[in-house]
NURO-260347 format. One line per field, with one value per residue (C-alpha): residue number from 1; residue in three letters; x, y, z. Coordinates in Angstrom, 1 decimal, padded with zeros to 4 digits. Each point is the difference from the previous one (the first is absolute). Layout:
seq = NUM, ...;
type = ALA, ...;
u = X, ...;
v = Y, ...;
w = Z, ...;
***
This chain:
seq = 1, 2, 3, 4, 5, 6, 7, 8, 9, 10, 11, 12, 13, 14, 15, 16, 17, 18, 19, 20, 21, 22, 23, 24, 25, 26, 27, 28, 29, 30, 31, 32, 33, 34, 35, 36, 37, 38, 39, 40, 41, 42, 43, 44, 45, 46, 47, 48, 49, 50, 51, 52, 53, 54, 55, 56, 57, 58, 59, 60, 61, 62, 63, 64, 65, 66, 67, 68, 69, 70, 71, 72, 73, 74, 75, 76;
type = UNK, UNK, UNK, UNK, UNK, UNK, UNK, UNK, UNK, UNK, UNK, UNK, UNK, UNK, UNK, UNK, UNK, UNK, UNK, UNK, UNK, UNK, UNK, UNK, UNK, UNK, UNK, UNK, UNK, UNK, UNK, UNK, UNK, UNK, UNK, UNK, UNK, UNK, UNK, UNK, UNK, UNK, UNK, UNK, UNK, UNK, UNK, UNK, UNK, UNK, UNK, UNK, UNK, UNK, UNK, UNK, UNK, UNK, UNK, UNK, UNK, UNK, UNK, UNK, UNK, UNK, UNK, UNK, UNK, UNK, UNK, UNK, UNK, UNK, UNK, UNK;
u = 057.2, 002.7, 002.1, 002.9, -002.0, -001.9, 003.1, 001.4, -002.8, 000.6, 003.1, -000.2, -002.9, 002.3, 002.9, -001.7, -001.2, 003.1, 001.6, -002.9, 000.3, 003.8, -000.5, -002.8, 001.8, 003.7, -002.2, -001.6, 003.4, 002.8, 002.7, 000.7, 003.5, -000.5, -003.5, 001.9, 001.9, -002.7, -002.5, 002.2, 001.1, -003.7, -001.1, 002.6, -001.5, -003.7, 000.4, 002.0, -003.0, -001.8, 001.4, 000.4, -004.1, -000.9, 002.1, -001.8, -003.4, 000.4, 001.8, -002.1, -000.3, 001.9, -001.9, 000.2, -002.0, -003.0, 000.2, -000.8, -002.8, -001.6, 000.3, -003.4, 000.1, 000.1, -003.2, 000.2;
v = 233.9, -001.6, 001.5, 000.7, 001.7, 002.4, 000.6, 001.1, 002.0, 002.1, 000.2, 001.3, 002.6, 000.7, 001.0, 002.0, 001.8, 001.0, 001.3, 002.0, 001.4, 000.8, 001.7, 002.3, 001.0, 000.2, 002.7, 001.7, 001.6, 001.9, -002.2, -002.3, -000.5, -001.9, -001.5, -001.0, -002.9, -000.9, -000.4, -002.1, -002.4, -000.1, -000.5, -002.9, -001.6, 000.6, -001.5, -002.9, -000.7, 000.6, -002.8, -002.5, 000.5, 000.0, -003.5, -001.2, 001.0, -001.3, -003.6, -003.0, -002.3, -003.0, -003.0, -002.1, 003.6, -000.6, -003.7, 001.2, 002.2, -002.4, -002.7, -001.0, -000.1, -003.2, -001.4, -000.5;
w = 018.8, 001.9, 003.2, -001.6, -003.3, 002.8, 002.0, -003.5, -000.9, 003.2, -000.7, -003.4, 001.5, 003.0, -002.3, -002.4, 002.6, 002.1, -003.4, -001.3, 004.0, -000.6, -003.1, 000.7, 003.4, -001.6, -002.5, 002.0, 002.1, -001.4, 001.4, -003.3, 000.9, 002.9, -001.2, -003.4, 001.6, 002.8, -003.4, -001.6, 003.1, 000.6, -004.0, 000.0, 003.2, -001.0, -003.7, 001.8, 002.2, -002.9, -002.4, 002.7, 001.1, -003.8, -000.6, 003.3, -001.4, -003.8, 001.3, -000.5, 003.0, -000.3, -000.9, 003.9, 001.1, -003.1, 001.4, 003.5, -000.9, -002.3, 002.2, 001.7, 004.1, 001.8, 001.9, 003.3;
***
């Protein structure tokens, strides 16, 4: 797995994490009309960190990085 595809993966972790945080806590106190906005300013930024480590994870490495990797090391 690439660097970018792991740094993805984290991020898709990280985010999904952080919401599922915000949610439980925003439930858990009695003070929804201040939580309300803070849920949804922090929904929009999770599923934005979301998408942009999921399209990191699922892109396919450009064909000069496959040529790198298969290419065999130089005797010296």
């Amino acid at each position: 797995m690439g660097r970018s595809r792991q740094l993805g993966m984290f991020m898709v972790i990280g985010a999904a994490f952080g919401m599922l945080i915000m949610v439980v806590g925003a439930l858990r106190r009695s003070y929804m009309v201040i939580a309300l906005p803070v849920v949804v300013a922090t929904g929009i930024v999770g599923a934005l960190a979301f998408w942009v480590g999921w399209t990191m994870m699922n892109t396919e490495p450009e064909l000069a990085e496959l040529e790198e990797e298969d290419a065999v090391p130089a005797a010296t």
